[in-house]
C-alpha positions as CSV (number, residue, x, y, z in Angstrom):
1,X,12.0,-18.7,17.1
2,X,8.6,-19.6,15.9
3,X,6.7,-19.7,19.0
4,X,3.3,-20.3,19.4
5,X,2.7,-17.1,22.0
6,X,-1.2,-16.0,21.9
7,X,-2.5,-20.1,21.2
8,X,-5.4,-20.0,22.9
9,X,-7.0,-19.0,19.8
10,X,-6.6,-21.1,16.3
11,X,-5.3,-19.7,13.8
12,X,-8.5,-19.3,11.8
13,X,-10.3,-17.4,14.1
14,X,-7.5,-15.1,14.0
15,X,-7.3,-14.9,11.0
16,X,-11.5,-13.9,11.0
17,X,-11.1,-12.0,13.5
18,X,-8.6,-9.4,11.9
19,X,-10.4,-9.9,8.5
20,X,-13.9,-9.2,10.5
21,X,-12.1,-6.1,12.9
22,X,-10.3,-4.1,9.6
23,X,-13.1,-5.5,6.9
24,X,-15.6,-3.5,9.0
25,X,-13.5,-0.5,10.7
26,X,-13.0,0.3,6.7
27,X,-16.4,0.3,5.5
28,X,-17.8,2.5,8.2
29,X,-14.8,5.2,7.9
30,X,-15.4,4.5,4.3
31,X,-19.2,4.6,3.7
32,X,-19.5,7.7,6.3
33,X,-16.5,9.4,4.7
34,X,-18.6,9.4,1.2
35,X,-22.0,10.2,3.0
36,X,-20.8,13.5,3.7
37,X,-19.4,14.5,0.2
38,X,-15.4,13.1,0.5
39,X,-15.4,11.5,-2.7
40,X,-16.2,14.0,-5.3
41,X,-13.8,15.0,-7.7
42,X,-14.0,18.2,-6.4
43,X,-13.7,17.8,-3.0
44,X,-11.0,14.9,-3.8
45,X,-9.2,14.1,0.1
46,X,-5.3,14.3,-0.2
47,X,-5.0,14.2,-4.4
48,X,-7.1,11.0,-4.5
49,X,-9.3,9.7,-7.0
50,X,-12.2,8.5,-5.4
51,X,-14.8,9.3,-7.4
52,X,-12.9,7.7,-10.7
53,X,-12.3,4.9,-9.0
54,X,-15.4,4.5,-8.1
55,X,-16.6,4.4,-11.8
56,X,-14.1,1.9,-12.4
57,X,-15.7,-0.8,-9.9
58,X,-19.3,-0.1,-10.7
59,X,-20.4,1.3,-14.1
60,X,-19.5,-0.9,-17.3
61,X,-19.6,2.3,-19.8
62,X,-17.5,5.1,-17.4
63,X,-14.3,6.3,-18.9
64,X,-11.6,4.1,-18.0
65,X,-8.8,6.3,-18.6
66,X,-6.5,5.4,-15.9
67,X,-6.2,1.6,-17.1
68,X,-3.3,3.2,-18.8
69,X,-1.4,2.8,-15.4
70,X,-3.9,0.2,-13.7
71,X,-4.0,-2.1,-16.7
72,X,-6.5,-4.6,-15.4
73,X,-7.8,-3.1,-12.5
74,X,-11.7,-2.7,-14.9
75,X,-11.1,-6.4,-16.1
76,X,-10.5,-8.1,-13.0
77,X,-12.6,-6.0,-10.5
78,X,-15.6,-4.3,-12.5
79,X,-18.1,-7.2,-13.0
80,X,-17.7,-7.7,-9.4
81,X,-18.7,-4.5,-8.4
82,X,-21.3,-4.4,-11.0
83,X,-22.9,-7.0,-9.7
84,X,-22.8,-5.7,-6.2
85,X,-24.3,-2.3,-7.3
86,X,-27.4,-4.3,-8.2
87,X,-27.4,-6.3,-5.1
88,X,-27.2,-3.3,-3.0
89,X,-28.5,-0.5,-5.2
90,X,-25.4,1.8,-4.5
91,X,-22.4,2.1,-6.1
92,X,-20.7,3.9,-2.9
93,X,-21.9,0.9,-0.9
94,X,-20.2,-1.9,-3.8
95,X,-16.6,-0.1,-4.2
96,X,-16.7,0.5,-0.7
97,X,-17.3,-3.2,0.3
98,X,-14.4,-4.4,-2.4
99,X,-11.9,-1.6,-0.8
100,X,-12.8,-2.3,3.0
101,X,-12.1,-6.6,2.0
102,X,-9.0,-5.8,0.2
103,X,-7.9,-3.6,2.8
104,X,-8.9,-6.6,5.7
105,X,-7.3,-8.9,3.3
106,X,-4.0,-7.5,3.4
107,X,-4.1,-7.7,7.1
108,X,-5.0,-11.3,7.3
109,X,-1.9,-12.2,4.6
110,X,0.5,-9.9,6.5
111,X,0.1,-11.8,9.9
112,X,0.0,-15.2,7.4
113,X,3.4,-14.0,6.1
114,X,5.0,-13.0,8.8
115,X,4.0,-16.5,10.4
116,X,5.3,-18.0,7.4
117,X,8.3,-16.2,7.7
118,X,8.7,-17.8,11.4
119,X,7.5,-15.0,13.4
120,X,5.3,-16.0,17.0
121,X,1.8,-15.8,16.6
122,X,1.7,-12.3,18.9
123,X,4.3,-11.0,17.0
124,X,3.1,-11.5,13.8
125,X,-0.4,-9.8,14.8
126,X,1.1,-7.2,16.4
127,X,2.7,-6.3,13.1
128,X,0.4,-7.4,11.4
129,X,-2.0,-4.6,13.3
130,X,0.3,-1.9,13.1
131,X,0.2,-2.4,9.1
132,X,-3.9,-2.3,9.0
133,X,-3.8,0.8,11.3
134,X,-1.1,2.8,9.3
135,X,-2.3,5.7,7.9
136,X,-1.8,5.0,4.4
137,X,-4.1,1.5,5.5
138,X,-6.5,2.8,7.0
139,X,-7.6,5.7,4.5
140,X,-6.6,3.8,1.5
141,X,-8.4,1.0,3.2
142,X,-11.3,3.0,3.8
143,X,-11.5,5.0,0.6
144,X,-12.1,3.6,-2.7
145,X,-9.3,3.8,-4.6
146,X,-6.6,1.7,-7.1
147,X,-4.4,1.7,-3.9
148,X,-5.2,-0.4,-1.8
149,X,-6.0,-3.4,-4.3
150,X,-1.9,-2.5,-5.7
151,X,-0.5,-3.5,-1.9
152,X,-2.9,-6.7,-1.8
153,X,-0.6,-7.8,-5.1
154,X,2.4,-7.6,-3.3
155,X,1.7,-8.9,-0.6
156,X,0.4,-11.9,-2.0
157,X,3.2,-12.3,-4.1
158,X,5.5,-12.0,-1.2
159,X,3.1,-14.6,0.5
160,X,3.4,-17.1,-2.2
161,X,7.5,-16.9,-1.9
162,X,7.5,-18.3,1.9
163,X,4.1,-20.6,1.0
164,X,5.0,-22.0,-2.6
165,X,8.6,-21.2,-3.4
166,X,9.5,-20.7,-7.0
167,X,5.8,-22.4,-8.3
168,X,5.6,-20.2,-11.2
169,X,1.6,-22.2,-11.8
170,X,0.6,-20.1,-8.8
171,X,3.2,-16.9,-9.2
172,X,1.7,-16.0,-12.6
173,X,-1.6,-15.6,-11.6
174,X,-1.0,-13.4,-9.0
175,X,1.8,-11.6,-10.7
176,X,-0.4,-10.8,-13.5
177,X,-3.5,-9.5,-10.8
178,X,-0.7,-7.6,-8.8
179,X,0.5,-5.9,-12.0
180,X,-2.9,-5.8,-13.1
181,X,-3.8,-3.5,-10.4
182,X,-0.5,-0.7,-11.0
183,X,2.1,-1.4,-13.9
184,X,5.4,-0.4,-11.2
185,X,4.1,-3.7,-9.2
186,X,5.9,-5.7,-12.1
187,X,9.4,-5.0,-10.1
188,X,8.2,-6.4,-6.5
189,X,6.8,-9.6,-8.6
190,X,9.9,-10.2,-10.3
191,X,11.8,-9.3,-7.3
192,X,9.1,-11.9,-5.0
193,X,9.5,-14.5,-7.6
194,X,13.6,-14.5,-7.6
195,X,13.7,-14.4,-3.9
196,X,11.7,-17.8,-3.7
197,X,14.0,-19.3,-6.3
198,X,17.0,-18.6,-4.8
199,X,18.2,-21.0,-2.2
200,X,17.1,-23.7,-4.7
201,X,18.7,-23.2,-7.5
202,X,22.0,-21.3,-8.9
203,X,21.9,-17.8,-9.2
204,X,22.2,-18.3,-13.2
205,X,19.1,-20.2,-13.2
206,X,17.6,-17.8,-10.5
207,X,18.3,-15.0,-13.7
208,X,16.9,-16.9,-16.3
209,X,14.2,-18.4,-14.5
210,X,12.7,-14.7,-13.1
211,X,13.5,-13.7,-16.6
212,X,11.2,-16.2,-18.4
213,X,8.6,-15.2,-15.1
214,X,8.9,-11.2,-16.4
215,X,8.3,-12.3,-20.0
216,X,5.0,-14.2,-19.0
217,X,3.8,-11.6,-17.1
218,X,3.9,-8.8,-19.6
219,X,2.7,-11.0,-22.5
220,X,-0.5,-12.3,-20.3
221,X,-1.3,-8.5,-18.9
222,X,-0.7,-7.0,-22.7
223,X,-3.6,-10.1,-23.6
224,X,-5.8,-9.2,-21.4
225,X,-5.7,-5.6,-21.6
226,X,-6.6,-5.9,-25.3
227,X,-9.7,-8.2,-23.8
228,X,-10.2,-5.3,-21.5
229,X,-10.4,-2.8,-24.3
230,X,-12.7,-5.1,-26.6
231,X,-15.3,-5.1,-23.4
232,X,-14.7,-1.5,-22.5
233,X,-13.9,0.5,-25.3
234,X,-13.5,3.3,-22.9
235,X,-10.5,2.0,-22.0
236,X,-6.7,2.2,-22.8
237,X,-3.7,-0.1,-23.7
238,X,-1.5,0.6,-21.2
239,X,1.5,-0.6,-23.7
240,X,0.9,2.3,-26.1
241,X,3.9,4.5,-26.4
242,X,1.3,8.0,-25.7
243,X,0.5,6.1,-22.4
244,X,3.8,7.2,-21.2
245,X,4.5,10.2,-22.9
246,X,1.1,11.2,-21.0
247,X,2.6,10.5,-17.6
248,X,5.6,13.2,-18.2
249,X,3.3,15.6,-16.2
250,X,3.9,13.4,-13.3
251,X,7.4,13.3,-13.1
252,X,9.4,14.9,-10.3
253,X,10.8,17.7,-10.8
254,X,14.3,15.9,-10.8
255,X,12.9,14.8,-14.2
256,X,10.7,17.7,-15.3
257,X,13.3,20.1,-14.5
258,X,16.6,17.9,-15.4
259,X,19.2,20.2,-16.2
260,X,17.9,23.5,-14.3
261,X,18.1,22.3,-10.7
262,X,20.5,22.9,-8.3
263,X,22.4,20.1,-6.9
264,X,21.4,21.0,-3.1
265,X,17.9,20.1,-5.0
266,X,18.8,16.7,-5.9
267,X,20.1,16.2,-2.3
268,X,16.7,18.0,-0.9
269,X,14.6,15.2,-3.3
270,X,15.4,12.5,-0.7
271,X,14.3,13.9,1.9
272,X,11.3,15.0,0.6
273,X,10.9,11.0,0.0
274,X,11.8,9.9,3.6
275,X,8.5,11.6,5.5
276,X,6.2,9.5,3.1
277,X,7.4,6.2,2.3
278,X,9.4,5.6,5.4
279,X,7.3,7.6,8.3
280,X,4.2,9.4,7.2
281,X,3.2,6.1,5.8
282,X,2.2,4.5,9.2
283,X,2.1,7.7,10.9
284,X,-0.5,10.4,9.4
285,X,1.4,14.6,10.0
286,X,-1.6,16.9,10.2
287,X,-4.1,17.4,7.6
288,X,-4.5,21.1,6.6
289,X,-7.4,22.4,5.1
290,X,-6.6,24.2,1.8
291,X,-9.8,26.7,1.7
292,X,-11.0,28.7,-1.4
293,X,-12.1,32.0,-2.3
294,X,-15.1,32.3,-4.4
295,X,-15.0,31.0,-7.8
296,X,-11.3,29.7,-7.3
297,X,-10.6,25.7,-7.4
298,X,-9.2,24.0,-5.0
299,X,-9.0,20.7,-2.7
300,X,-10.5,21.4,0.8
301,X,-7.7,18.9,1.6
302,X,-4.3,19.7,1.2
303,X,-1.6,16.3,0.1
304,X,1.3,15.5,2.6
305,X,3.9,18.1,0.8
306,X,6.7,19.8,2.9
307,X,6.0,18.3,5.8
308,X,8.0,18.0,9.1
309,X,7.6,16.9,12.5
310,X,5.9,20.1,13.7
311,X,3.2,18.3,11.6
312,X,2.8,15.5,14.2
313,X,1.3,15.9,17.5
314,X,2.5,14.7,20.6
315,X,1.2,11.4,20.1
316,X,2.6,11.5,16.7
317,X,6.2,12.4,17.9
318,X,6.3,9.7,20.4
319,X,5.0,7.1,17.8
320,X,7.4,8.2,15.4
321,X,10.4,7.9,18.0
322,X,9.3,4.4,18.8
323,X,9.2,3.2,14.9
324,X,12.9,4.8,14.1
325,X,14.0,3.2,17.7
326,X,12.0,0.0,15.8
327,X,14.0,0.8,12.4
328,X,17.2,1.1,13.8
329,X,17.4,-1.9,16.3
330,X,15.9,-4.1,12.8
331,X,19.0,-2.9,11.0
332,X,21.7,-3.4,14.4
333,X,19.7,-6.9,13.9
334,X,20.3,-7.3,10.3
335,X,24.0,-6.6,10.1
336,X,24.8,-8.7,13.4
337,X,22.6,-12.1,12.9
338,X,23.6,-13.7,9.5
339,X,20.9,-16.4,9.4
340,X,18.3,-13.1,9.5
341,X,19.7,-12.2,5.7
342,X,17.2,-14.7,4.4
343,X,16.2,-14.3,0.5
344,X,13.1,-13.4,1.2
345,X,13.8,-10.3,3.4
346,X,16.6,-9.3,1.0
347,X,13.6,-9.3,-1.9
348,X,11.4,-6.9,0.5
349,X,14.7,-4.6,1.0
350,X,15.3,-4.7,-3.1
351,X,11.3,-3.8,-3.0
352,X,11.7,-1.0,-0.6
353,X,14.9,0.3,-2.5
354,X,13.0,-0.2,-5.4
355,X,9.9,2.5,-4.4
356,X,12.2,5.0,-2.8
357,X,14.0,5.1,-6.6
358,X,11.2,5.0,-8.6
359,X,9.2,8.1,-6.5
360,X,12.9,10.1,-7.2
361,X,11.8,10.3,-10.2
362,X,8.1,9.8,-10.4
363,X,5.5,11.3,-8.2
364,X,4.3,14.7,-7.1
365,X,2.1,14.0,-4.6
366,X,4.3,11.5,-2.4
367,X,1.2,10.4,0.0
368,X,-0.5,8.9,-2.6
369,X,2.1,6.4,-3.3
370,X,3.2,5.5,0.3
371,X,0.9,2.8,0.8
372,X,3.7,0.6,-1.5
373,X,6.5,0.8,0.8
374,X,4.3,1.0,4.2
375,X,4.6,-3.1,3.9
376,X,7.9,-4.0,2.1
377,X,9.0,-1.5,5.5
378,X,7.0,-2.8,8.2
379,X,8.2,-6.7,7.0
380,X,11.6,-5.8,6.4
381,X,11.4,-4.4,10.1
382,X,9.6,-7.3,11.4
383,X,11.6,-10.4,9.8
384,X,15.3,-8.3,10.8
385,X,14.1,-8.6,14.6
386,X,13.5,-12.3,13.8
387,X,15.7,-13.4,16.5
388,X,14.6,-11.7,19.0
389,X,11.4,-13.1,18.8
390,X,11.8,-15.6,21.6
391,X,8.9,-15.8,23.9
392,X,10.4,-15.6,27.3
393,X,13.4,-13.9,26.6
394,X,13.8,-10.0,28.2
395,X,14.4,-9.3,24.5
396,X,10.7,-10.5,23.4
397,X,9.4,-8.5,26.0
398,X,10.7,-4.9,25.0
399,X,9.6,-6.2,21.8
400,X,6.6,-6.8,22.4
401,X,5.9,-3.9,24.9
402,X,7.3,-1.6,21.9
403,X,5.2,-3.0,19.4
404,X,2.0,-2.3,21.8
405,X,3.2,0.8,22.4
406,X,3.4,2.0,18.7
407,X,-0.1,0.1,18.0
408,X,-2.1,2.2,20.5
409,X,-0.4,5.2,19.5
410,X,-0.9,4.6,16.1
411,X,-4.0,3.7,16.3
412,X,-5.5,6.8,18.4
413,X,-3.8,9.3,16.1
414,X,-4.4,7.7,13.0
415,X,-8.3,7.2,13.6
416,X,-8.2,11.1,15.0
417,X,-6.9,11.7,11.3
418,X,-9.4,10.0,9.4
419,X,-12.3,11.6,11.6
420,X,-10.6,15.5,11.0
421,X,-10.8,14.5,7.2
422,X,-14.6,13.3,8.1
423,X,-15.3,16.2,9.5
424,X,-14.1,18.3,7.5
425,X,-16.4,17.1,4.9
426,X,-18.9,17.4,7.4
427,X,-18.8,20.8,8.8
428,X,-18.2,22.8,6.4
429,X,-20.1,23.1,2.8
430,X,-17.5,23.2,0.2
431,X,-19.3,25.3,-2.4
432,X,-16.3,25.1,-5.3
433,X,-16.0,26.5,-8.6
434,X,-13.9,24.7,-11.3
């Protein structure tokens, strides 16, 4: 089941040779994307925020407002950037080297995991691939923002259960850099950290033990984030009670509007959330240009917002038919092959499960929260059609020729999206009053 398939090559060159490919498609897109304007607030691409984020990675004294939801993301990744802003003289250059590398490195510890998880070497880069060209990948990947460094935590953590199972010395580190990076990622650690417990011990000492691992994590991140605020004053607590009474404005309107909705409404909410986190995460829909009247604010690009498959292009469509084709033969897979239910796949289905409840109920712009299922989905996928991963089998070889099949359409339509939003920027001066 764990074939070798593609061994011409050892593993560490490809391993470099993804990190090399993504680390470097990312910072072009990236450095070209903010050479033509993309990343002022303005101008902000899909309701992101480069230009904070930005601020965040390279300037010691910037307003670190946002480390009310990205506790330690100015702690942990600031002096680096610092630092890099001297060596290159340009703070678009520093954040987006540290984006493009965690982008690249997410890559590299997909096709790791999936390995790991006893996938064949093609396989695993093949899905490993599809993940780095998703759309949510490769503009997150490409554009500075808290993003991208948020999937890097869980997917380390969800490395670390198939590497070194239940080793909370090397679980707490990483829990408290994933959680560091976006307070929600304190579920998928938890979850990551149970799931490699599980087979080992009972399920009573599986609670206790992710328990005592939950307890750790939030004392260590609460620690640090007072560091944080004693070396950046402009910074905030992200335990403070006004921290969340601040995020009420980005509740859905499930919450916001409790009460006064229909129930068709409540229905209508789900699928509002199955474009983004389960589709439009790997698969870009059309970019529309939102364009402005004199004196009138606005984004030039408008968010991923009642969106359907007209949104697609041909391409697009066929991609998309090939990924549900993908979905649904992962879940024929799952319910028919028992030794496929493994912990670990059951933790990335309790992560997935996980997103698509918390985005109910928190999230207005749904794009800018995809990139957190677009893994937990594509390895759930990819560890469900575990058994048919048997190199010289006919069912390898529709899974392989699918998987190719998805990649080059993916990657064609996803790279003509992040060129429209270059070119956007590019063509047409943006002349915007607040």
């Amino acid at each position: 089941m764990g074939g070798t398939g593609g061994g011409r090559f050892t593993p560490l060159l490809t391993y470099l040779t993804l990190f090399v490919f993504f680390g470097g498609l990312y910072f072009c897109w990236g450095l070209a994307i903010g050479k033509v304007g993309g990343y002022s607030y303005l101008n902000a691409a899909l309701n992101a925020d480069h230009e904070r984020v930005i601020g965040d990675l390279t300037v010691v004294n910037a307003y670190h407002g946002r480390t009310d939801v990205h506790p330690l993301f100015v702690l942990l990744l600031n002096p680096v950037g610092v630092l890099l802003t001297k060596a290159f003289g340009s703070q678009l250059t520093a954040a987006v080297l540290m984006n493009s590398v965690a982008g690249a490195l997410c890559v590299v510890m997909t096709k790791a995991f999936l390995r790991r998880a006893g996938l064949s070497e093609l396989i695993a880069i093949l899905f490993a691939a599809i993940l780095g060209l998703s759309s949510t990948h490769i503009f997150f990947g490409s554009t500075p923002e808290t993003w991208i460094f948020a999937a890097a935590g869980v997917i380390l953590l969800f490395n670390l259960a198939v590497f070194t199972p239940g080793s909370t010395s090397r679980f707490l580190p990483a829990g408290i850099f994933a959680v560091g990076m976006c307070t929600p990622n304190f579920v998928p650690a938890v979850i990551a950290f149970g799931a490699s417990v599980y087979k080992s011990v009972s399920f009573r000492v599986v609670i206790v033990k992710t328990l005592i691992f939950g307890f750790l994590i939030t004392g260590c991140v609460a620690a640090l984030s007072i560091v944080q605020k004693f070396l950046y004053p402009r910074s905030v607590l992200f335990f403070l009670p006004e921290v969340y009474r601040n995020e009420l404005g980005a509740y859905s309107p499930v919450v916001k509007y409790f009460g006064g909705l229909e129930l068709s409404y409540l229905w209508a909410r789900l699928g509002e959330l199955a474009g983004p986190l389960f589709l439009y995460n790997l698969i870009a829909p059309e970019t529309v240009v939102n364009w402005c009247s004199a004196g009138r604010f606005c984004l030039p690009l408008k968010p991923f917002v009642d969106v359907d498959l007209s949104r697609l292009s041909p391409l697009g469509l066929v991609a998309a038919a090939i990924w549900v084709g993908l979905i649904i033969w992962a879940a024929y897979s799952f319910i028919k092959h028992k030794e496929n239910r493994t912990p670990v796949l059951i933790g990335l289905l309790l992560t997935l499960a996980f997103g698509l409840a918390f985005y109910y109920f928190y999230g207005t712009t749904l794009y800018v929260y995809a990139i957190s299922t677009a893994f937990p989905l594509l390895a759930s996928v990819a560890l469900a059609l575990r058994s048919y991963d048997r190199p010289g089998t006919k069912a390898f070889y529709v899974l392989t020729g699918a998987l190719t099949c998805f990649l080059f359409l993916e990657l064609v339509h996803n790279v003509n999206f992040l060129y429209g939003i270059f070119a956007v920027y590019r063509d047409y001066p943006f002349a915007i009053s607040p």
